[in-house]
N, C-alpha and C positions, 0 to 999 in steps of 0.2 A: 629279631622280630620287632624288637623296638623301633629301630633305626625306620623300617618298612611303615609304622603307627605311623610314626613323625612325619615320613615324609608323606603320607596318603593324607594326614591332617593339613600340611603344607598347600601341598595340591588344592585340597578341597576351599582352602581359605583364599590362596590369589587366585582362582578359578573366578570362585560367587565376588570378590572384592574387585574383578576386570571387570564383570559382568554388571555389576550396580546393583546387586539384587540381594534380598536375603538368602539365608538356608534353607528356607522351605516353599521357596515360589522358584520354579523354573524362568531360564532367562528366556527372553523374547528376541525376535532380528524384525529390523524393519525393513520391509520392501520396496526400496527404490527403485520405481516403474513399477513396481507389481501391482495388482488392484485393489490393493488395500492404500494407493498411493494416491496425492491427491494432483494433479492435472493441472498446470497453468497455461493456458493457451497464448499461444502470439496474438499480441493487441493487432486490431483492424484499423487504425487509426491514427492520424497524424495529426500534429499539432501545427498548425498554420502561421497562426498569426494568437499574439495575446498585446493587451491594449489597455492602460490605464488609465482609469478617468479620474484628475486631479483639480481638484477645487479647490485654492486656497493655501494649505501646503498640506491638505490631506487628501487619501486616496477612496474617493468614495465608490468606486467598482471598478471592474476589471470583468473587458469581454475576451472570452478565450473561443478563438474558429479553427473548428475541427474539419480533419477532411475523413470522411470516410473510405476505407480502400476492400471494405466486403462488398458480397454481388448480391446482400442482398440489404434490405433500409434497416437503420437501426437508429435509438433513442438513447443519449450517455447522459450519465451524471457528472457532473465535472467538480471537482475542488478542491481549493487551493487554500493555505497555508502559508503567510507572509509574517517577516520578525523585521521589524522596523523599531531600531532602538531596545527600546527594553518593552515593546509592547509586541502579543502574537498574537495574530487572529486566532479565531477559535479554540480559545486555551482548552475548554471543559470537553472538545472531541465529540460535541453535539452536531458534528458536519452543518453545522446553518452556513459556512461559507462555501456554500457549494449550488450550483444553478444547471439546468436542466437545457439541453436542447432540443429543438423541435424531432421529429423523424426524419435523417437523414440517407436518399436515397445514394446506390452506389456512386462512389466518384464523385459524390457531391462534398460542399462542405456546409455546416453549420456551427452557431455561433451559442455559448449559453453568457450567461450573465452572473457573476458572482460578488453578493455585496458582503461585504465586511461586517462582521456581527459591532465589531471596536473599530473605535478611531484611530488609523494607519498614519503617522505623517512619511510624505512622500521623498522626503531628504535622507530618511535615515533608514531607507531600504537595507537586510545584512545578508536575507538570500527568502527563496518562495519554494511551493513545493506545488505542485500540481497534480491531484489525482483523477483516474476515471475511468467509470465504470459502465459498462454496459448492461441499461436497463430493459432491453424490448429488442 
């Protein structure tokens, strides 16, 4: 009868210790695709052309032209993320390097404008990141 204790206490511990859970909270599953899941949709959108505007040996904006490829008009937020040397734009993640394009109708493209919160020198480019989000 012992043997049976031992092992049901066995059981019961790499059970709850696979699970991550304590003893007295049931485990959960999460539903991938289920509706408790969250949804990323295929971007609408191509990046065209991006363009650096260099004054000096530093980069004082950078226009990024998007093309829209939904059928119907939409507004993005665009931005971008540049490490040049040991300096990054937008360290504190306050998205100020990021600009706004007009309403772009299908198949069209539009242009947003994004200035550098810091001074970028344009030599010591190490890589950039570009995001964007659909506002409207």
């Amino acid at each position: 009868m012992k043997i049976f204790l031992l092992i049901g206490i066995m059981i019961l511990t790499v059970a709850t210790v696979g699970f991550g859970t304590m003893l007295n909270s049931s485990p959960s599953v999460h539903k991938i695709g289920g509706n408790d899941n969250v949804v990323v949709t295929k971007p609408t959108i191509d990046i065209t052309n991006i363009q650096s505007h260099v004054q000096g040996n530093s980069i004082d904006y950078t226009d990024i032209t998007v093309k829209n490829n939904d059928s119907v008009s939409h507004t993005y937020k665009i931005c971008m993320i540049v490490k040049a040397g040991t300096s990054i734009s937008d360290t504190g993640g306050t998205s100020t390097d990021c600009g706004n394009t007009s309403s772009i109708s299908s198949s069209n493209t539009g242009t947003a404008r994004v200035n550098f919160s810091i001074q970028l020198t344009a030599a010591n480019i190490d890589y950039s990141n570009i995001s964007i989000q659909q506002i409207s």
